[in-house]
N, C-alpha and C positions, 0 to 999 in steps of 0.2 A: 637165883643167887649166884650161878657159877658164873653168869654174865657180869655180876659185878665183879667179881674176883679179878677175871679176864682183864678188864677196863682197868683197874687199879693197880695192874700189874704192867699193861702197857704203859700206863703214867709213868708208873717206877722206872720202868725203864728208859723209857724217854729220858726221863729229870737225870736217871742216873748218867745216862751218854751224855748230859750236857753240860756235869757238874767240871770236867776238864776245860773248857772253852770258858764257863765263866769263870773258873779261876785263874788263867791265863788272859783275862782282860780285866781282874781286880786286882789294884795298887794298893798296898796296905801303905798304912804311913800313920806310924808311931805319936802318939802325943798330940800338941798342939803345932802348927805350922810356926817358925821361925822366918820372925821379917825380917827382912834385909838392912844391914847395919844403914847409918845415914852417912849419906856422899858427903864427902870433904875434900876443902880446895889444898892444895900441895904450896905450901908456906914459901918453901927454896922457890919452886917454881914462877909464884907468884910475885917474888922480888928478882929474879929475872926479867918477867913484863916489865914490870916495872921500870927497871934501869931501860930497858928498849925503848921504853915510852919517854923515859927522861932524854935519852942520847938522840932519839927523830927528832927531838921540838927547840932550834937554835937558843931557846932562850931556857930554855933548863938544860944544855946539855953539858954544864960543866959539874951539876948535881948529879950524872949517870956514874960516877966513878966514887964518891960520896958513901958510904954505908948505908944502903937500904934495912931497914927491919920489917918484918909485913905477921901480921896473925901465923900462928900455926895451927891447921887440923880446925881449920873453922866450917862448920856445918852450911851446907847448899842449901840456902834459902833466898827466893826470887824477890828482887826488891831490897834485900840485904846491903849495906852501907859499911862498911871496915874503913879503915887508915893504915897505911902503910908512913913508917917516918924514913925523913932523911935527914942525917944531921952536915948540916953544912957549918965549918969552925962553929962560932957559937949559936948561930943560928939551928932548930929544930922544924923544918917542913913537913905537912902534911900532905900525903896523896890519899884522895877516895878512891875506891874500890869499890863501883858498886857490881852485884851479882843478879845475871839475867832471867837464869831460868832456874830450872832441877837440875842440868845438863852441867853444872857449875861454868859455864861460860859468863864472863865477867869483862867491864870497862872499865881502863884506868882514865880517870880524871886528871884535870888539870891541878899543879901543886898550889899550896898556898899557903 
């Protein structure tokens, strides 16, 4: 019987020198994990390209100076289609916007 004793006392102690090491590699973490809000394209931003893309292309480029309006805080979704306007006198243009990836990387289309 003392054998046993022996034996369960080196366990104890073992476990016990090792209770420091694994609590120094366990990360507590509170609750449920919190997901990351959803990317969104920058509106100001996005009517700057815009006007770029109107002022490179000779035959819009008297629409770069024009009032652009474009979405604000629109959600990054791949495949996604928006309008950007421009109001020319009375005339009202639209540009598409379409968005590539997750990345919010985006192509301005041609007006119409």
């Amino acid at each position: 019987m003392s054998v046993r004793r022996d034996r369960s006392r080196g366990r104890l102690t073992g476990t016990v020198a090792l209770l420091p090491l694994l609590a120094a590699c366990s990360v507590l973490v509170p609750g449920r994990p919190v997901p990351a809000p959803p990317r969104t394209l920058d509106g100001t931003r996005l009517e700057q390209d815009v006007r770029a893309v109107l002022a490179a292309d000779p035959a819009t480029a008297d629409l770069a100076s024009a009032p652009v309006q474009c979405p604000q805080q629109v959600v990054v979704y791949p495949q996604l289609v928006l309008f950007c306007q421009v109001a020319s006198g009375n005339v009202l243009r639209s540009i598409p916007v379409t968005v590539l990836d997750r990345d919010g990387n985006y192509r301005v289309g041609p007006s119409f």
